[in-house]
N, C-alpha and C positions, 0 to 999 in steps of 0.2 A: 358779085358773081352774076354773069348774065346767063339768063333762062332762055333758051328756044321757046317761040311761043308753041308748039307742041306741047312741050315740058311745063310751059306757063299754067294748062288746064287743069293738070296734075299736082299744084301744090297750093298751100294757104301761107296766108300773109303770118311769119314766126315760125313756119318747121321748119326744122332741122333738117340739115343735106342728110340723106341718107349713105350711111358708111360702105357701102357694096357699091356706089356708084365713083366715091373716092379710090378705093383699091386699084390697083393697075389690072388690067385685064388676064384671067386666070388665078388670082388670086387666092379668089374664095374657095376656086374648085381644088386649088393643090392644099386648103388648109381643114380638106374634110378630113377624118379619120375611118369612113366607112370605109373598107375594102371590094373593088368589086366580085360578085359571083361569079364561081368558077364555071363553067359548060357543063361539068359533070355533077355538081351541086344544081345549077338550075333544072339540069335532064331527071332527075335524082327527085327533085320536087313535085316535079311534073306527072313523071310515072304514079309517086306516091299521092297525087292531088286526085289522079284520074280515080287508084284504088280505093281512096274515101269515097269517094262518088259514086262508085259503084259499090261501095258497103253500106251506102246511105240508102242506097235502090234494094239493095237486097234486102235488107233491113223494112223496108215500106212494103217490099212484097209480102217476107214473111209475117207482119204483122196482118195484113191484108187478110193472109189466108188460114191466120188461125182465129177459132173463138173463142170468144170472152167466156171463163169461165167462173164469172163472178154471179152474185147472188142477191145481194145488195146493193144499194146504190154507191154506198162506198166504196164498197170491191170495186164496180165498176167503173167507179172515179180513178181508184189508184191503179186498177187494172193499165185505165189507157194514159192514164200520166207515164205509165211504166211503159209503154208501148210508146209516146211521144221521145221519151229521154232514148231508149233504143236508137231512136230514126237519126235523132237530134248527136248522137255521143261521137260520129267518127265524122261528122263539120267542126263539130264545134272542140275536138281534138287538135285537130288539123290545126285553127283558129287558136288556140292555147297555147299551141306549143309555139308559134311565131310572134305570139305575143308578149308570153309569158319569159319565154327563152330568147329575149331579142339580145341581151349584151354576151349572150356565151356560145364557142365555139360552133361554125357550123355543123362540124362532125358531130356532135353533142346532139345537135335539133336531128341531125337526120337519124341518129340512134333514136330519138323520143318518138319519129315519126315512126320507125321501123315497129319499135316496139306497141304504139299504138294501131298498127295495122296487125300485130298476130293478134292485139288483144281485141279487138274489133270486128274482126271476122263472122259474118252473119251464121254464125250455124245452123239457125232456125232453118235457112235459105236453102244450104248445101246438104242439109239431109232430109229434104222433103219433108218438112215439115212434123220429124219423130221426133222432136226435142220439144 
């Protein structure tokens, strides 16, 4: 088989042709099984990406603005671990459910996101700080 000397830089004396370069061209792309995102799945995402980000700010404010009402130095260790996992829980939601939920239904993911944005909601934020 001859090698382009471009192609020549690229390879060691005993590898093997690579199979993607055999295939006829388009090949590989028609023997994916991913489906692509619909417009209103990606719109859908998008909206729901911006609201974690702004549950994650809410969330850093209201922590911001309340005191620690611990006493100890353990209190106050798990005070602000509790305060960390608050700020930390609607990224890293977000981050789970496209993870966690990669081979099942889009509808599916966007129901976990839904449900993780009522469950996430900064109240601390939205009532001034009386919770």
């Amino acid at each position: 088989m001859a090698v382009d000397d471009d192609e020549a830089a690229f390879r060691w004396d005993g590898d093997e042709p690579d199979p993607v370069e055999k295939a006829p061209r388009g090949a590989v792309a028609a023997e994916s099984t991913n489906a692509p995102t619909s417009s209103f799945l990606l719109v859908s995402y998008g909206i729901l990406a911006g609201a974690y980000l702004l549950f994650t700010i809410g969330w850093a404010i209201a922590v911001a603005r309340s005191p620690s009402p611990a006493q100890t130095v353990l209190d106050e260790v798990m005070y602000q671990f509790g305060e960390f996992l608050a700020i930390a829980a609607a990224p890293l939601w977000f981050a789970a459910v496209f993870v966690l939920a990669r081979g099942v239904r889009p509808a599916v993911r966007l129901i976990l996101l839904l449900v993780g944005a009522i469950v996430l909601v900064p109240w601390p934020f939205l009532l001034g700080g009386a919770v």
